[in-house]
C-alpha positions as a printed NumPy array, in Angstrom:
array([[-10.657,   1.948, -18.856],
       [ -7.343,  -0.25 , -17.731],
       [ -6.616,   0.443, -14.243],
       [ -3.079,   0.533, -13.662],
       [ -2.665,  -1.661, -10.441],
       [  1.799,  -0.901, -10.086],
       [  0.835,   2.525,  -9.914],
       [ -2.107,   2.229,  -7.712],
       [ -0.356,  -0.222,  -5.628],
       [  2.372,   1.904,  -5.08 ],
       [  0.597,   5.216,  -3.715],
       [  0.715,   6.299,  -0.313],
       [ -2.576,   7.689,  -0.904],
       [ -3.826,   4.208,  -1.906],
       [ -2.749,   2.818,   1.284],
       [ -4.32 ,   5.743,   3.725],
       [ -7.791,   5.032,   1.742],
       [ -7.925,   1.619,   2.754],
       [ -6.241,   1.6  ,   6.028],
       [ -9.68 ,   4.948,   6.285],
       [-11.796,   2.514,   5.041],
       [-11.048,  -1.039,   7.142],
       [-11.159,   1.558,  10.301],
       [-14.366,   2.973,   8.922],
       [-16.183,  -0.308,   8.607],
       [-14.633,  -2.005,  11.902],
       [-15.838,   0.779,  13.791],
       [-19.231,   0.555,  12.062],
       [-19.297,  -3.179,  12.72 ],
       [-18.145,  -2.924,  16.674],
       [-14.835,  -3.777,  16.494],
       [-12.923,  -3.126,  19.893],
       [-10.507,  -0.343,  19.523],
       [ -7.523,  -2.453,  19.554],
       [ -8.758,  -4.655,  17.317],
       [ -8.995,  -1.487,  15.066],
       [ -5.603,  -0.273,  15.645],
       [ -4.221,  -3.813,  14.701],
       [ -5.631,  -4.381,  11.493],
       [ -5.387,  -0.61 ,  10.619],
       [ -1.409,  -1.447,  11.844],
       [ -0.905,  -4.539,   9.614],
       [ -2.797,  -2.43 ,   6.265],
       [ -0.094,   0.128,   6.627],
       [  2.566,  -1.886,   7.222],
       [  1.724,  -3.834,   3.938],
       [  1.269,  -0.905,   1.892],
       [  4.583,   0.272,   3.073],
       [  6.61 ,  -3.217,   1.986],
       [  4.934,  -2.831,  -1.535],
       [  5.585,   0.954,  -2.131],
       [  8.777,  -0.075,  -1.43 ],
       [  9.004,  -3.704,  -3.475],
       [  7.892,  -1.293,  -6.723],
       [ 10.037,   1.621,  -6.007],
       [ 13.043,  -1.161,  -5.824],
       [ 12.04 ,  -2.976,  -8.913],
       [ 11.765,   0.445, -10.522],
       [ 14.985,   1.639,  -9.629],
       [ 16.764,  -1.452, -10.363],
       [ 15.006,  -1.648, -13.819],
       [ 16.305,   1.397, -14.126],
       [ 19.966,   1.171, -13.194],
       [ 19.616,  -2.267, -15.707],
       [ 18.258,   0.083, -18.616],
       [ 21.489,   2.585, -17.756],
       [ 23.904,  -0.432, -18.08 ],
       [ 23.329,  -1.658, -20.828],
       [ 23.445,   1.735, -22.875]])
């Protein structure tokens, strides 16, 4: 099975499971609470540049494919 990494990439779900996850494991390893809240910080603000990198790229493909009909 091919996973389909634009698609995955660009879910908000996606991003909440790992931004869950690093919170998850940096509490399990002792991490301070602000160190927490940064890293949880940066994963989300990551996930939110991509969603919206592909969601541009899709609409301008797009708005290309309309064009040139």
């Amino acid at each position: 099975m091919k996973v389909n990494w634009r698609q995955k990439l660009s879910s908000r779900k996606f991003w909440a499971l790992i931004a869950a996850l690093a919170t998850s494991v940096l509490g399990a390893f002792g991490a301070s609470e602000n160190a927490t809240v940064q890293i949880t910080g940066i994963i989300t603000a990551v996930g939110a540049c991509v969603v919206y990198m592909l969601a541009e790229a899709y609409t301008d493909a797009k708005n290309s494919d309309d064009k040139e009909e």
